[in-house]
SEDO-174826 format. One line per 5 residues: number of its first residue (from 1); their letters; for each residue x negated, y negated, z negated of N, C-alpha, C. Coordinates in nm, 2 decimals, always signed. Atoms other than C-alpha are relative to their C-alpha. Example, Ala and Ser with C-alpha at 12.3 -4.5 7.8 and 13.67 -1.06 7.14 Angstrom:
// residues 2
1 = as = -0.09/+0.12/+0.00/-1.23/+0.45/-0.78/-0.09/-0.12/+0.00  +0.09/+0.11/+0.00/-1.37/+0.11/-0.71/+0.08/-0.11/-0.08
This chain:
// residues 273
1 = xxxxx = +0.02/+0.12/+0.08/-0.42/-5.86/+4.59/+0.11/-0.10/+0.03  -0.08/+0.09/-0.04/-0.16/-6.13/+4.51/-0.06/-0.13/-0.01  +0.05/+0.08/+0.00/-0.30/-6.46/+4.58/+0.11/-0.10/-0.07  -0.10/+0.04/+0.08/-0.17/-6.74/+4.29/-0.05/-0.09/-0.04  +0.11/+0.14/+0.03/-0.31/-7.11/+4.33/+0.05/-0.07/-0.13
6 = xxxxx = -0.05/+0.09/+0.12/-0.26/-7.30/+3.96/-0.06/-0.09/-0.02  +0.08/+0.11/+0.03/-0.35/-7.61/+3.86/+0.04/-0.04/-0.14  -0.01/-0.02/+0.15/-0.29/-7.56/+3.47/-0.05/+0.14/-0.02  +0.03/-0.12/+0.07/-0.46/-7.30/+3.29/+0.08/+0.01/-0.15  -0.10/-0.04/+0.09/-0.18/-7.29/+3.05/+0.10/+0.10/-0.02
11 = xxxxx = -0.13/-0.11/-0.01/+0.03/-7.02/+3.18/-0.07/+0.11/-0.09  +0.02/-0.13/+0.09/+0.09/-6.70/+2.94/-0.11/+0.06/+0.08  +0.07/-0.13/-0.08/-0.10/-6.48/+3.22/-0.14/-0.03/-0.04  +0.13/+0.04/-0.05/-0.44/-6.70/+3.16/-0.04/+0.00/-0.09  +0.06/+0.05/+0.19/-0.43/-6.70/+2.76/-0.13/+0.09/+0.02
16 = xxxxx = +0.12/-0.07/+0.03/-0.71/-6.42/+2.77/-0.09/-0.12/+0.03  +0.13/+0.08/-0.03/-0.94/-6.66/+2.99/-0.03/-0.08/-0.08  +0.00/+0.15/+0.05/-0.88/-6.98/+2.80/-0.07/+0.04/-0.16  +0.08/-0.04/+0.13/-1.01/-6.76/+2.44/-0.11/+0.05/+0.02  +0.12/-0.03/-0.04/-1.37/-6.73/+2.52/-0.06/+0.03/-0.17
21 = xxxxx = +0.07/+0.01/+0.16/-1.43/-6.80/+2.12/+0.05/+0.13/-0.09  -0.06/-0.10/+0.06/-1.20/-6.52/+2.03/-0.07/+0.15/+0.01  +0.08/-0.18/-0.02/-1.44/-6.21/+1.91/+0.06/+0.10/-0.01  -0.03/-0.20/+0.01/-1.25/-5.92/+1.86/+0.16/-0.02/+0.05  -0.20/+0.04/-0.08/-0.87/-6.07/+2.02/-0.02/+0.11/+0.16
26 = xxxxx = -0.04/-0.07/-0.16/-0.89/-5.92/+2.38/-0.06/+0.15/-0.01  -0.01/-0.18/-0.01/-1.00/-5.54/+2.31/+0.06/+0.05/-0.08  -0.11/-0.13/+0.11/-0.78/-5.49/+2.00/+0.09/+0.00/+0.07  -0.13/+0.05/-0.09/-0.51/-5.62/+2.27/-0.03/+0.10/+0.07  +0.05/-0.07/-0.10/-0.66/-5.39/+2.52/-0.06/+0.00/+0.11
31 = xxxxx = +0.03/+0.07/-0.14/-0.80/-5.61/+2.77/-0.14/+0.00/-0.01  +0.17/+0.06/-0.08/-1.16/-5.67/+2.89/-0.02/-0.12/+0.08  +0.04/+0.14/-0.10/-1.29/-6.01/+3.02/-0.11/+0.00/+0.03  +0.15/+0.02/-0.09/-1.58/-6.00/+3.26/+0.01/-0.14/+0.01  +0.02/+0.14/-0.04/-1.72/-6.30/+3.34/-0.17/-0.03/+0.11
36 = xxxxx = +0.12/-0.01/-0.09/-2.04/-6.40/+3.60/+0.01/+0.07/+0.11  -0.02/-0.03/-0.17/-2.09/-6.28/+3.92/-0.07/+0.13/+0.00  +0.09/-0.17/-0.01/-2.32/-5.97/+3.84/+0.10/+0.08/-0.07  -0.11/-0.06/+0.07/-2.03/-5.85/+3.59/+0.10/-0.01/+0.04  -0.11/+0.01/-0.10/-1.75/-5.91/+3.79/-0.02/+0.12/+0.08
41 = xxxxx = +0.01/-0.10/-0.12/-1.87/-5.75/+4.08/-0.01/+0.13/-0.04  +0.03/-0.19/+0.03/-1.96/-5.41/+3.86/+0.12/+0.03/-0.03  -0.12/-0.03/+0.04/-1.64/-5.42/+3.74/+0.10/+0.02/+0.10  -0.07/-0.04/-0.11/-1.48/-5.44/+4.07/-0.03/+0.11/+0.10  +0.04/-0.13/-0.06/-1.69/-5.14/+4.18/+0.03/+0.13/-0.07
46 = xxxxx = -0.01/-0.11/+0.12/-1.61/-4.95/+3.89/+0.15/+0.05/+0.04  -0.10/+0.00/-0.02/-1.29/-4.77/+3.87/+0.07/-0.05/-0.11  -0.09/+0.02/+0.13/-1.12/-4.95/+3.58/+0.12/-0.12/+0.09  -0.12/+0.06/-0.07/-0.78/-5.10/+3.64/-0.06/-0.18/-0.04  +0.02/+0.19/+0.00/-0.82/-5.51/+3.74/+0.16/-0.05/-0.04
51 = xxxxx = -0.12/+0.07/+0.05/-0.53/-5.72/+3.63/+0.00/-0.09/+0.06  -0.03/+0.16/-0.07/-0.62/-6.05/+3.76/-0.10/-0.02/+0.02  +0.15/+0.12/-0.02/-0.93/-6.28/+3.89/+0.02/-0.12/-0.05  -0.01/+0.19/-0.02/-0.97/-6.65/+3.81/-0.09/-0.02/+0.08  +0.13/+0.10/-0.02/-1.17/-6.81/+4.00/+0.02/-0.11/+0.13
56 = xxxxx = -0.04/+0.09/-0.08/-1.24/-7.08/+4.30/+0.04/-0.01/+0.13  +0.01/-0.03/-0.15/-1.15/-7.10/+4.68/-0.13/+0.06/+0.02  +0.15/-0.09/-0.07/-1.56/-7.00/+4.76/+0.02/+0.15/-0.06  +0.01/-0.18/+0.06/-1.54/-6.69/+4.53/+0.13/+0.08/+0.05  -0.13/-0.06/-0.05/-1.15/-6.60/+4.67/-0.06/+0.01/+0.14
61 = xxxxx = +0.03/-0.04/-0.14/-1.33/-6.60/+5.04/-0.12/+0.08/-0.01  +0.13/-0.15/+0.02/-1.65/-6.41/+4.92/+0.03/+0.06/-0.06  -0.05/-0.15/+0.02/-1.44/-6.11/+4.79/+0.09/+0.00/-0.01  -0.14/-0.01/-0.03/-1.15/-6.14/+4.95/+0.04/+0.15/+0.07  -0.04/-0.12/-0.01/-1.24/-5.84/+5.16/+0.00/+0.15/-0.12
66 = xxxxx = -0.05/-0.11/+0.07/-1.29/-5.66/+4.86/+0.10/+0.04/-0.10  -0.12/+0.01/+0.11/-1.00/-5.78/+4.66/+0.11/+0.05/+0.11  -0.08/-0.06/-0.08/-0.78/-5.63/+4.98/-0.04/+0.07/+0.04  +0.00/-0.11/-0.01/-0.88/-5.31/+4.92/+0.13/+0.08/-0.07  -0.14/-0.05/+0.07/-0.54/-5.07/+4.83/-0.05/-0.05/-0.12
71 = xxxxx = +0.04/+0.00/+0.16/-0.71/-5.05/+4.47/+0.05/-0.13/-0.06  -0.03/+0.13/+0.10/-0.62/-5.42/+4.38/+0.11/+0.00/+0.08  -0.16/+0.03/-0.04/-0.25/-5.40/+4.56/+0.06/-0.07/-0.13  -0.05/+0.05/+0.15/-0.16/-5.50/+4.19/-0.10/-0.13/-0.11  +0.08/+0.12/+0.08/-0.44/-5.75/+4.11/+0.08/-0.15/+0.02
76 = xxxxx = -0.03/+0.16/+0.01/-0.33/-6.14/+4.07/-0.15/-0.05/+0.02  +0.08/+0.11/-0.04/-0.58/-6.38/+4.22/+0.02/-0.14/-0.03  -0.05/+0.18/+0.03/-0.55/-6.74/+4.03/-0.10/-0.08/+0.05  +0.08/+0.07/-0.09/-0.70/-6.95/+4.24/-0.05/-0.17/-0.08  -0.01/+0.15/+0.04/-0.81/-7.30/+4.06/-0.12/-0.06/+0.06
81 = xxxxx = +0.08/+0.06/-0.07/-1.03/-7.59/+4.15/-0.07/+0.02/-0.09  +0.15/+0.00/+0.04/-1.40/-7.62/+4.04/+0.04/-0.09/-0.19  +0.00/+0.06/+0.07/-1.29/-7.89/+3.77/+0.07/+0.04/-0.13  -0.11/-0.09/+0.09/-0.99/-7.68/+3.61/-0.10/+0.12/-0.12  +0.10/-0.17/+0.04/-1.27/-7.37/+3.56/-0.09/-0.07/-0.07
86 = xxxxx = +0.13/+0.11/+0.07/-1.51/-7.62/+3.42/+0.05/-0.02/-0.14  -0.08/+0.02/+0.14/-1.27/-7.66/+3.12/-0.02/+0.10/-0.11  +0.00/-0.07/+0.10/-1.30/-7.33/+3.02/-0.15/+0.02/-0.11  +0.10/+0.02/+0.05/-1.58/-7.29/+2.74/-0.07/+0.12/+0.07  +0.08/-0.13/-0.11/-1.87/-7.13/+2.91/-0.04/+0.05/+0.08
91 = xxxxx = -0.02/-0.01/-0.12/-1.83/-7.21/+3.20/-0.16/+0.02/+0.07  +0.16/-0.02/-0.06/-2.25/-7.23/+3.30/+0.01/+0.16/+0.04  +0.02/-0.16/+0.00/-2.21/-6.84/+3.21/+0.14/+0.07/+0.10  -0.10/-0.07/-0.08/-1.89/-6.76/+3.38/+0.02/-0.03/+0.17  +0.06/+0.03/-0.12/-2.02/-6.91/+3.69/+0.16/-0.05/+0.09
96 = xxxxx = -0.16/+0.06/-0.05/-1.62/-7.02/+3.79/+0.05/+0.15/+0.09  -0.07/-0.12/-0.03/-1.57/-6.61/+3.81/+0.04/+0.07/-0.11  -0.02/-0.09/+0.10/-1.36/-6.42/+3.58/+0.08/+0.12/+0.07  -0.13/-0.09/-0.03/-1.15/-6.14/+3.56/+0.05/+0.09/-0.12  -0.01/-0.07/+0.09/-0.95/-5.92/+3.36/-0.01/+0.13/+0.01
101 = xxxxx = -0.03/-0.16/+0.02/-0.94/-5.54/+3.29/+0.06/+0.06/-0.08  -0.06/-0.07/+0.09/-0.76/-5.29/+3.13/-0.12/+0.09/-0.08  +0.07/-0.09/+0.02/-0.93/-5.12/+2.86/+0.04/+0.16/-0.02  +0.02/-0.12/-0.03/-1.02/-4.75/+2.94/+0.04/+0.09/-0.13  -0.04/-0.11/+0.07/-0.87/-4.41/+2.78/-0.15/+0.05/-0.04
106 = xxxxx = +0.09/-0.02/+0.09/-1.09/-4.31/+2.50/-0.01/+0.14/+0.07  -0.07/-0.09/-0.09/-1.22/-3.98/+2.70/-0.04/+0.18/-0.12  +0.00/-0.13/+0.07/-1.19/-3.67/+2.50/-0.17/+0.06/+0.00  +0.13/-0.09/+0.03/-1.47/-3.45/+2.33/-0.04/+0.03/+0.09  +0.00/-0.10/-0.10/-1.44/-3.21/+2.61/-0.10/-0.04/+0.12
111 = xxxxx = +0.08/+0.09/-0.12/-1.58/-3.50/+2.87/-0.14/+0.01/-0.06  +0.19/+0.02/+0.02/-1.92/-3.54/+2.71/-0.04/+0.12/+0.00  +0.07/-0.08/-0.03/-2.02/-3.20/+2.77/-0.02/+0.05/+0.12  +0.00/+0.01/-0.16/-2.14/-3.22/+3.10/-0.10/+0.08/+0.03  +0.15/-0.05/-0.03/-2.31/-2.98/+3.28/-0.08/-0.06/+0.08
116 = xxxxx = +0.10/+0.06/-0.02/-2.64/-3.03/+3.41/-0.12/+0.08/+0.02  +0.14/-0.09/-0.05/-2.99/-2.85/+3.57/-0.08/-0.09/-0.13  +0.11/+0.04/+0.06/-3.18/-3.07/+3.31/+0.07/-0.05/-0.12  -0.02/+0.06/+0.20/-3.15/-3.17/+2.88/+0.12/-0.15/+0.04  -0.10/+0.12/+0.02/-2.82/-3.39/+2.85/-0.05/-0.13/-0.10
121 = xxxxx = +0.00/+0.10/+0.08/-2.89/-3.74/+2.69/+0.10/-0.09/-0.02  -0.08/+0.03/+0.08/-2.68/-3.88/+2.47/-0.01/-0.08/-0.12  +0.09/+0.13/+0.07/-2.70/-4.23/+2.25/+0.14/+0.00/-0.10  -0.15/+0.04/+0.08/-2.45/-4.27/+1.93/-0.08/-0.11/-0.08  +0.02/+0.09/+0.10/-2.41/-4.58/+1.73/+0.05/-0.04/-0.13
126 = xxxxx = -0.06/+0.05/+0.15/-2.38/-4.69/+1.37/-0.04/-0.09/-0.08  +0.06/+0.12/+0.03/-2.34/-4.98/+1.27/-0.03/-0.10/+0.05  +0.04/+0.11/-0.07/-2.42/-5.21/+1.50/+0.11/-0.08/+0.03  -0.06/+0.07/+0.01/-2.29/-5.52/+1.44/+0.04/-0.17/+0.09  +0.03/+0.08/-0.08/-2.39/-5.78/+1.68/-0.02/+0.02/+0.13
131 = xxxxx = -0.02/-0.04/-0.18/-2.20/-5.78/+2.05/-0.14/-0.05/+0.06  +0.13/+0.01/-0.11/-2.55/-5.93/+2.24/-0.09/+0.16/-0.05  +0.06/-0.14/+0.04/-2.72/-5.60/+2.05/+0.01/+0.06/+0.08  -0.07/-0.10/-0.03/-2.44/-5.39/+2.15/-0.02/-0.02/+0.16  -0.03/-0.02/-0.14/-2.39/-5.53/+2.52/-0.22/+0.05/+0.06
136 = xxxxx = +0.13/+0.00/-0.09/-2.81/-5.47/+2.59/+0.02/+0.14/+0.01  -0.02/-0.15/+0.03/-2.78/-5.12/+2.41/+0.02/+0.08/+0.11  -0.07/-0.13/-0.18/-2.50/-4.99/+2.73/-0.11/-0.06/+0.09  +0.11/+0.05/-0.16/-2.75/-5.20/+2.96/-0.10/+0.12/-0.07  +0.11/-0.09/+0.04/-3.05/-5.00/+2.84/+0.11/+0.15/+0.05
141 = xxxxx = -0.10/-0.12/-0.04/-2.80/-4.64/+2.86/-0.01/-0.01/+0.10  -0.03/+0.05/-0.17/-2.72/-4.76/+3.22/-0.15/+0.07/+0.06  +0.12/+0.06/-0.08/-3.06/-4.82/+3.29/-0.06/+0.14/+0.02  +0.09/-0.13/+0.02/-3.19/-4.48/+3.14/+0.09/+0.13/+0.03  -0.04/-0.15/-0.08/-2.94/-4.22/+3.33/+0.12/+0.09/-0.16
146 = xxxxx = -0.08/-0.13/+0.11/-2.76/-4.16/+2.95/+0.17/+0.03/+0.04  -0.13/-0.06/-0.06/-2.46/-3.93/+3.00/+0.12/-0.02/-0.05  -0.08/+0.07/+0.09/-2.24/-4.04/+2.72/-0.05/-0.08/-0.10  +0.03/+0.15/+0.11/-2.24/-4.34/+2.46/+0.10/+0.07/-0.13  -0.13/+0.02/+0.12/-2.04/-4.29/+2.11/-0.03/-0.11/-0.10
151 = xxxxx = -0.02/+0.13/+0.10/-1.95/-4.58/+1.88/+0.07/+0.03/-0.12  -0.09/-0.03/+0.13/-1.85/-4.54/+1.55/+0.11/-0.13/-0.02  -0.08/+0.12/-0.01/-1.56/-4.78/+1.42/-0.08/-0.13/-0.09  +0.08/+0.10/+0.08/-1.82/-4.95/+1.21/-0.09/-0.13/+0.08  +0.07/+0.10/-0.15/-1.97/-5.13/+1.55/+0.09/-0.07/+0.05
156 = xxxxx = -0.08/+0.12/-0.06/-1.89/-5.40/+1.73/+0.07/+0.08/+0.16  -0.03/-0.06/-0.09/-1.70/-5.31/+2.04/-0.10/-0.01/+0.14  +0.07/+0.05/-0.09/-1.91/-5.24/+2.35/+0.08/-0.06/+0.12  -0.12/+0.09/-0.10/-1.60/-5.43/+2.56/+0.02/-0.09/-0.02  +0.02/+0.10/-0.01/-1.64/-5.71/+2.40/+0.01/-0.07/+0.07
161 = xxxxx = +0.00/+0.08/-0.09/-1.64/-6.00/+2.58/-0.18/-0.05/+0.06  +0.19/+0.08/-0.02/-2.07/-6.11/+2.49/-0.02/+0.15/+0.03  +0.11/-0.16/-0.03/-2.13/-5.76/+2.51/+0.01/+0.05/+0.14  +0.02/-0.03/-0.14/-2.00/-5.70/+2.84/-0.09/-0.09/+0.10  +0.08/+0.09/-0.05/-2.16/-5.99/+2.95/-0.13/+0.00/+0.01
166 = xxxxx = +0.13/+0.00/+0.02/-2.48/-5.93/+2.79/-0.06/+0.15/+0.07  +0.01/-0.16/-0.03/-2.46/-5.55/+2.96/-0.01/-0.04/+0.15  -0.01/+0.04/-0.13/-2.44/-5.73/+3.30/+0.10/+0.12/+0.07  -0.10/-0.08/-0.03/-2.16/-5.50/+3.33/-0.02/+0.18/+0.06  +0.02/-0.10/-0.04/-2.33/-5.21/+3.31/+0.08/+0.14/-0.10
171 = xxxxx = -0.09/-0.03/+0.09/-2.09/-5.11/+3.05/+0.12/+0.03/+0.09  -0.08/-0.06/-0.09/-1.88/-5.01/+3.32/-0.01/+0.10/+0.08  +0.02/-0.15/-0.02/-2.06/-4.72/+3.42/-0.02/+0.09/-0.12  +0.00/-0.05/+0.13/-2.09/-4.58/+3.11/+0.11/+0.10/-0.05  -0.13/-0.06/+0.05/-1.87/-4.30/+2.95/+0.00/-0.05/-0.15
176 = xxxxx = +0.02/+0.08/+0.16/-1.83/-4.46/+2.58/+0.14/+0.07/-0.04  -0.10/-0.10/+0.11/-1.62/-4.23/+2.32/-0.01/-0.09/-0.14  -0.02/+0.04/+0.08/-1.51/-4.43/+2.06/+0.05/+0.09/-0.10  -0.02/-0.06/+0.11/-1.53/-4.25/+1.73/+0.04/+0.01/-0.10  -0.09/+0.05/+0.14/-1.26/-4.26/+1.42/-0.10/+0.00/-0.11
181 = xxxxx = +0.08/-0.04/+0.08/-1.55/-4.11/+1.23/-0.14/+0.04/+0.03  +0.06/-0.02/-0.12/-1.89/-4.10/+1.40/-0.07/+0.13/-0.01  +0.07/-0.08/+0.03/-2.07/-3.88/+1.20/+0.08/+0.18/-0.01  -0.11/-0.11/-0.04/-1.78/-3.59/+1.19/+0.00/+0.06/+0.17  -0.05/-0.05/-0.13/-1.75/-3.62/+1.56/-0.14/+0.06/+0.06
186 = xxxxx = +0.14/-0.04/+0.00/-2.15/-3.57/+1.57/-0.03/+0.16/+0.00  -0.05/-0.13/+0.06/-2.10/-3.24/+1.37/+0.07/+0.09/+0.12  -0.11/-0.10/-0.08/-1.84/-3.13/+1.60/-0.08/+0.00/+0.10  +0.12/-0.01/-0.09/-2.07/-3.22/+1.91/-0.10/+0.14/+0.02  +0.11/-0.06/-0.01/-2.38/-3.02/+1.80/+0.04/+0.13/-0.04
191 = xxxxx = -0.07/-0.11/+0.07/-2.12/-2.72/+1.66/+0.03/+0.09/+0.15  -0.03/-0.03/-0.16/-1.98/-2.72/+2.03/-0.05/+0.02/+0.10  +0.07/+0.03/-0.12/-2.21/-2.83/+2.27/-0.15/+0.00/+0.00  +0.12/-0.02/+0.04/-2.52/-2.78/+2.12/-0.14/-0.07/-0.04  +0.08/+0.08/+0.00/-2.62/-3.12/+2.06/-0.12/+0.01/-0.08
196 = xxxxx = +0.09/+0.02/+0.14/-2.96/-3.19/+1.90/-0.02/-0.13/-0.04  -0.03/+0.11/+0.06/-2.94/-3.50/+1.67/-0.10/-0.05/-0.02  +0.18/+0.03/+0.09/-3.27/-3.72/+1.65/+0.07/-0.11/-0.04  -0.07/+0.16/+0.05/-3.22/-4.05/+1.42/-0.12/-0.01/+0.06  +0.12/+0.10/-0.06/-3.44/-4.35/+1.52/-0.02/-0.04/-0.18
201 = xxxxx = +0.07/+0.05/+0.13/-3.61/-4.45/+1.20/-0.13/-0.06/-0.03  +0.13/+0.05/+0.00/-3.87/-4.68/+1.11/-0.16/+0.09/-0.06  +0.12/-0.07/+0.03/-4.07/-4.46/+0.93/+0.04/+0.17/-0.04  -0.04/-0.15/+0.04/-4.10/-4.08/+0.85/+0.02/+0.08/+0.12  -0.07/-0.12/-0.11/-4.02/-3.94/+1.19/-0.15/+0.02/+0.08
206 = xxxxx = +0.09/-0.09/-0.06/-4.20/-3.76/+1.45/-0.02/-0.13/+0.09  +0.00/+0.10/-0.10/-4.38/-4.01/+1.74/+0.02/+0.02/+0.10  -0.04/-0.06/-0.14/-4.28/-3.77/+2.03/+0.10/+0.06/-0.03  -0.13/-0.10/-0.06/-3.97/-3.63/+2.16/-0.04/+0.12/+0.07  -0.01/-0.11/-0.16/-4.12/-3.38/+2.40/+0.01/+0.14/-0.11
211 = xxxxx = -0.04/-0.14/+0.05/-4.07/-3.06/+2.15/+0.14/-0.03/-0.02  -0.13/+0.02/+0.02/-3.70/-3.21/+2.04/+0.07/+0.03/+0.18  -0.03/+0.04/-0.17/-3.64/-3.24/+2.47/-0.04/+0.15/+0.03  +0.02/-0.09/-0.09/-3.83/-2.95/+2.58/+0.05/+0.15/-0.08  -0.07/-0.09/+0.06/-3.68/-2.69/+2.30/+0.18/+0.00/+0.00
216 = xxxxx = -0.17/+0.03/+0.05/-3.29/-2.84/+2.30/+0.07/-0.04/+0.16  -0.06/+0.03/-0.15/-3.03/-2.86/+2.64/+0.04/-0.13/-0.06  -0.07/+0.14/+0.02/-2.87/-3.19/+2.49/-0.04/-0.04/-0.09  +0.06/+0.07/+0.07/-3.02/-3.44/+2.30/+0.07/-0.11/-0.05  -0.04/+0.07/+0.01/-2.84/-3.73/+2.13/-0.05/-0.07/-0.10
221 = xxxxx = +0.06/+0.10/+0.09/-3.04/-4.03/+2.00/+0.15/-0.09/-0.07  -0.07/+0.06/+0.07/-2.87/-4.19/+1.70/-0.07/-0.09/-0.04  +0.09/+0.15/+0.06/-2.97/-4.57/+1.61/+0.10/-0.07/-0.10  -0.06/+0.06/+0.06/-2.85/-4.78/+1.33/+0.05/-0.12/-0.01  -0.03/+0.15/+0.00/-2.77/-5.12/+1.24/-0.09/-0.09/+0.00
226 = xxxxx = +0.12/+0.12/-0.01/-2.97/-5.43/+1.27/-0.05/-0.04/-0.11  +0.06/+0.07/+0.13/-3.03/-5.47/+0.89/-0.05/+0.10/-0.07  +0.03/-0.13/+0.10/-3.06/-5.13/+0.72/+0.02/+0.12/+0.08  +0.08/-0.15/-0.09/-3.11/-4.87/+1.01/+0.12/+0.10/-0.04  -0.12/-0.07/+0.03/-2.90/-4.56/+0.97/+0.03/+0.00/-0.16
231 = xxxxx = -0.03/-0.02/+0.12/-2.70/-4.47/+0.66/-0.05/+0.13/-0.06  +0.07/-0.13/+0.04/-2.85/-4.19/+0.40/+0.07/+0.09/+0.12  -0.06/-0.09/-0.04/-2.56/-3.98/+0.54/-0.03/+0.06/+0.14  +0.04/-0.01/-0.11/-2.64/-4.02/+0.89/-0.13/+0.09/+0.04  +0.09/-0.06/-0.02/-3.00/-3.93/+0.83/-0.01/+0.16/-0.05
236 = xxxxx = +0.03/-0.20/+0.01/-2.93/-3.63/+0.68/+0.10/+0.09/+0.05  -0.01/-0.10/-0.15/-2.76/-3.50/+0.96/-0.03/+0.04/+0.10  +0.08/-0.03/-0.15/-2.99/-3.56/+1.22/-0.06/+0.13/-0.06  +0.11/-0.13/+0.05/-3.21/-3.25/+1.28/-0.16/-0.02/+0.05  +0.13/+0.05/-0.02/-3.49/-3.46/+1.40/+0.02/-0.15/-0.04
241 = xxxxx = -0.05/+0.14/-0.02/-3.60/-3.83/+1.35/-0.16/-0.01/+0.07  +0.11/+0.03/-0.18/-3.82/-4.02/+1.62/-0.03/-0.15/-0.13  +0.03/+0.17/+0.07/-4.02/-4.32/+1.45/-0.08/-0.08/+0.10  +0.13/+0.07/-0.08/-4.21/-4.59/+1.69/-0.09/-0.05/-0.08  +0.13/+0.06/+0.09/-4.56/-4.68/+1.59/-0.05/-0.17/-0.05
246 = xxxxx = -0.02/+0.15/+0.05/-4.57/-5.00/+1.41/-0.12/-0.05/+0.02  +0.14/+0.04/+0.06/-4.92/-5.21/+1.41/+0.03/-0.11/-0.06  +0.00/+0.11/+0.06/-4.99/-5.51/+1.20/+0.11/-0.03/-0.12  -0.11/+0.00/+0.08/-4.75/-5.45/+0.95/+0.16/-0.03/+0.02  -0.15/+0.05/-0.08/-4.45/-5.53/+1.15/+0.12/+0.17/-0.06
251 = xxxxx = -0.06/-0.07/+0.04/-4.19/-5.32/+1.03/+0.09/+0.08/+0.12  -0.07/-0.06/-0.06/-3.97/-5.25/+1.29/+0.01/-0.09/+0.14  -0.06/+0.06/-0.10/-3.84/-5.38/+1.65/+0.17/-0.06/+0.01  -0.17/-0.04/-0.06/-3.50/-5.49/+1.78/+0.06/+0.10/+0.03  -0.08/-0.12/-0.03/-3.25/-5.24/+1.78/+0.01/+0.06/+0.13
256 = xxxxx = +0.00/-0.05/-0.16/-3.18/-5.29/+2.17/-0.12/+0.06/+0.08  +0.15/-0.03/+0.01/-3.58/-5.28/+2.19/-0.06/+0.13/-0.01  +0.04/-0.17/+0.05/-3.59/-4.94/+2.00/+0.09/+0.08/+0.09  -0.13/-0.11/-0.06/-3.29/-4.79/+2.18/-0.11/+0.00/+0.16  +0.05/+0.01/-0.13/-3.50/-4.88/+2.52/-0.15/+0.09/+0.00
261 = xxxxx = +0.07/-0.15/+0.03/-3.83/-4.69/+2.38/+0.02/+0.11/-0.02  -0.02/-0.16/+0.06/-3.67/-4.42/+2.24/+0.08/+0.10/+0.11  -0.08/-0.05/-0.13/-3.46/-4.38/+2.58/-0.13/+0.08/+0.10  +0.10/+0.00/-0.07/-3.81/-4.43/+2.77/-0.09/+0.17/-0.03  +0.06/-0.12/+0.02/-3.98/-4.15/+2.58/+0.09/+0.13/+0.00
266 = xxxxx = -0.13/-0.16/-0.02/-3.66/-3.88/+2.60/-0.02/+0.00/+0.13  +0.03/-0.01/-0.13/-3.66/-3.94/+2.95/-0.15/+0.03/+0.08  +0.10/-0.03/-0.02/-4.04/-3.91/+3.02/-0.02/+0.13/-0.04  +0.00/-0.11/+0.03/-4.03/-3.58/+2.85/+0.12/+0.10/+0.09  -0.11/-0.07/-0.06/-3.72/-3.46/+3.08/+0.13/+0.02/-0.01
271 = xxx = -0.15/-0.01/+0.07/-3.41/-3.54/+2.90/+0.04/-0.10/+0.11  -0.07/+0.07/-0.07/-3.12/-3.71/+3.13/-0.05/+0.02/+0.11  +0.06/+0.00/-0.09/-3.17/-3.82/+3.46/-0.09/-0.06/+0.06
């Protein structure tokens, strides 16, 4: 770690921090901005390459020993006062800790077929357009043992800045395959590796997974968008669909909501870990 006291957040090295408002600038750049003290820290456990920290004297002495691990021999530590960090927008949420990252090599087809003693789970997205969605979505994944994530280009990034945030950086354990084309790479998937495709859908589908789970080695729930659910095309590729039971005429849940039941019941039947 190179330690680097400033007292302007103007320098070129700091523009990421100082654009908190900027939604889609720092992952088409290639960068990742953690922020908070639970996301931070996963990120500094994770292996993804760090670039830099901001943050204050207290936070430079409570993870100093871990920023002078070899692994950050190449990190930048900018050290500012309490008042400097206060400037940036957002600060309540970024707790006067940031940092930056490199974003991660998209990881080949090949990676998501992992072996395994028990039914592979596996979550793809389409459509989903709203980073707090997206960042609960990988929290939920995280939470539920899934083995790969895919994102079509039609989604918000799950590296975002709110989405990492909102994922408490659990989006850093996560394998995530970003997909030119989601539903193609789906195809190839279940051609290769044997996936079996349930959509989530409000109505029309089955209310248990346990024959899709206990007849199929790899399973991969597909959810849609926050307004109109999957696209025809999507649904008529799955080879199952999973519906939650509505009462009171309520039509549907939150997406992150549904992704967290439909995780709950794959895994209760034996899918993932």
């Amino acid at each position: 770690m190179h330690v680097h006291p400033v007292d302007t957040l103007e320098l070129p090295e700091l523009e990421p921090y100082r654009t908190l408002r900027a939604r889609t600038r720092h992952w088409q750049d290639g960068h990742i901005v953690a922020e908070g003290v639970k996301t931070v820290e996963a990120l500094l456990a994770s292996d993804f390459t760090v670039h830099s920290v901001l943050l204050n004297e207290a936070w430079l002495r409570t993870l100093r020993e871990t920023l002078d691990a070899p692994r950050f021999s190449k990190t930048v530590a900018y050290v500012a006062s309490d008042v400097l960090l206060e400037r940036i927008v957002g600060f309540p949420l970024h707790q006067k800790l940031l940092a930056l990252a490199a974003m991660p090599a998209n990881p080949p087809l090949e990676d998501l077929a992992v072996p395994r003693n028990t039914p592979a789970l596996h979550v793809a997205v389409e459509g989903l357009a709203d980073a707090e969605n997206m960042g609960m979505v990988m929290r939920n994944c995280a939470a539920f043992g899934v083995d790969s994530v895919l994102v079509g280009p039609d989604s918000t990034s799950p590296y975002m800045r709110r989405s990492v945030r909102v994922s408490l950086g659990n989006v850093f354990s996560l394998r995530i395959h970003r997909a030119d084309n989601l539903l193609d790479v789906l195809a190839t998937c279940r051609e290769r590796f044997g996936w079996h495709i349930v959509g989530t859908t409000p109505r029309g589908g089955s209310r248990t997974l346990e024959k899709a789970v206990h007849e199929e080695r790899n399973i991969c729930l597909l959810v849609g968008s926050e307004a109109d659910g999957l696209s025809s095309d999507a649904l008529a590729l799955c080879d199952d669909h999973f519906t939650i039971p509505m009462h009171r005429g309520v039509d549907s849940i939150n997406v992150a909501n549904a992704v967290a039941v439909s995780l709950y019941e794959a895994t209760r039947h034996g899918a993932g870990e």
